[in-house]
Every structure is written in structure tokens, then in C-alpha cells.
C-alpha positions as CSV (number, residue, x, y, z in Angstrom):
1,X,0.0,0.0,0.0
2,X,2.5,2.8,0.8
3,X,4.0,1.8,-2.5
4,X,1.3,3.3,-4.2
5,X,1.2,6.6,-2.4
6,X,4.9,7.0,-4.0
7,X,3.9,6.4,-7.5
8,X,1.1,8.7,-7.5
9,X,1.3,11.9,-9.5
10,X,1.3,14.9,-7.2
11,X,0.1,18.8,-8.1
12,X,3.1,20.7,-7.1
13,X,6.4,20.2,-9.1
14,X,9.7,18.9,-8.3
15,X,13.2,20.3,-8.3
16,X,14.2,18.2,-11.4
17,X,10.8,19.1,-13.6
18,X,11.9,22.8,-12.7
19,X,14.7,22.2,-14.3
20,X,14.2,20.6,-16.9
21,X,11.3,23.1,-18.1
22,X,15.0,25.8,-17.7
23,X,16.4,23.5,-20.3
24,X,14.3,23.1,-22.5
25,X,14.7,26.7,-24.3
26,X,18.7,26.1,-24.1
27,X,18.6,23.1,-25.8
28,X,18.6,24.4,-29.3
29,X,22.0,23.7,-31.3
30,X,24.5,26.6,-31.7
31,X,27.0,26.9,-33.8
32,X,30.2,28.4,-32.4
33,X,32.4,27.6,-35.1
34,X,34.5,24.6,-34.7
35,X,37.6,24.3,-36.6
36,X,37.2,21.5,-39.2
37,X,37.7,18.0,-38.0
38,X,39.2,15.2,-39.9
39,X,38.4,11.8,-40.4
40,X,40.4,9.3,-39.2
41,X,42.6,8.3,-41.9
42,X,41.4,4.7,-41.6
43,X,37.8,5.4,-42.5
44,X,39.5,7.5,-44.8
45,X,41.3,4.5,-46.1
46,X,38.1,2.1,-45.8
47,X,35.9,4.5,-48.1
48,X,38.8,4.6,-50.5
49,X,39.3,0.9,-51.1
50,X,35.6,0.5,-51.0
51,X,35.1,2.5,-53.8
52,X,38.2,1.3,-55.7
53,X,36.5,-2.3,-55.5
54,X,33.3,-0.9,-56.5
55,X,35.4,0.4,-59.6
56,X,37.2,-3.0,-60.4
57,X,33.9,-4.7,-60.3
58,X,32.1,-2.5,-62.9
59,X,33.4,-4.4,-66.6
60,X,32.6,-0.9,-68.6
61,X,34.7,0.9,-66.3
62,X,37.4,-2.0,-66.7
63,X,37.0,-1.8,-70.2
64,X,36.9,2.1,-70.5
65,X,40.2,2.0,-68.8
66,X,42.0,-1.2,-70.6
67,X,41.1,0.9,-73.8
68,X,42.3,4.1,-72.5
69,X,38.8,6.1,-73.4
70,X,37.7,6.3,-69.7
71,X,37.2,9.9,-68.7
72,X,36.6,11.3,-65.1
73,X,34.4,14.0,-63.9
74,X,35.4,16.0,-61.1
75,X,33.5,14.7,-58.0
76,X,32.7,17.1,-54.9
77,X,34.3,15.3,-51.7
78,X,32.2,16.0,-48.6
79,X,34.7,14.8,-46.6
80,X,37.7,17.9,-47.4
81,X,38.0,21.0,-45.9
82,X,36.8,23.5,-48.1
83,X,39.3,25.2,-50.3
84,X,39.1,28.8,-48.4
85,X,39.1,27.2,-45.0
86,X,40.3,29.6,-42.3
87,X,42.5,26.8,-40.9
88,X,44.2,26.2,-43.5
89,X,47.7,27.3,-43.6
90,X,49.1,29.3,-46.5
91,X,52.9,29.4,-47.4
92,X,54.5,32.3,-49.3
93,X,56.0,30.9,-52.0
């Protein structure tokens, strides 16, 4: 019986559900400008091979290149830091 009387809901609100009503308006993601962060080179590594076996086992592509008439497109990498990226060193030449 007297574990009952725990489980009921009560009218007044707790410390925690005061808090958590707080929170909820901070939640919201912000963006304070992280510097880019890398991969790690072995997923960079994984997603390489991956696709180099995806290439070996398409025959036109194989044949493309045994005739020398393949031709590539420039692809957009997601995974680079953009060209202009302010952490990106610059050396004078």
C-alpha cells in the first residue's frame, strides 16, 4: 500500500521538472564555429578501397580503362575541408 502513495502523481512540481522546463529553451543547437575535424585516416582508407572495388567490379569501367577512353568528372568530396578554410595554412611561396 505505501507503495502506491509514492507512485502517484502529485500537483506541485519537483526540483528536477523545474529544471528541466530551464532546459528546455537552451537546448537548441549553436553553432560556435569549430575548426574542421578530420576523419580518421582509416575510415579514410576504408571508403577509398571501397570504392576502388566498386570500380574494379564494374566491366565498362574496366574496359573504358583497358582501352584508354575512360574519362573522369570532377567529383565534390564531402569529406575535405573547403578550399578557403580559415585553418588552413598558407605558405608564401
Amino acid at each position: 500500500m505505501p507503495n502506491e502513495d509514492i507512485r502517484k502523481d502529485v500537483w506541485w512540481k519537483t526540483y528536477r521538472e523545474y529544471r528541466e522546463e530551464k532546459n528546455k529553451e537552451a537546448t537548441e543547437p549553436v553553432n560556435i564555429g569549430l575548426p574542421y575535424q578530420r576523419p580518421f585516416r582509416k575510415t579514410e582508407v576504408k571508403e577509398r578501397k571501397k570504392v576502388m572495388l566498386e570500380n574494379t567490379n564494374n566491366p565498362e569501367m574496366e574496359r573504358d580503362n583497358r582501352l584508354r577512353t575512360y574519362k573522369t568528372e570532377p567529383v565534390f568530396e564531402y569529406n575535405r575541408a573547403p578550399v578557403n578554410h580559415p585553418q588552413q595554412k598558407k605558405y608564401p611561396h
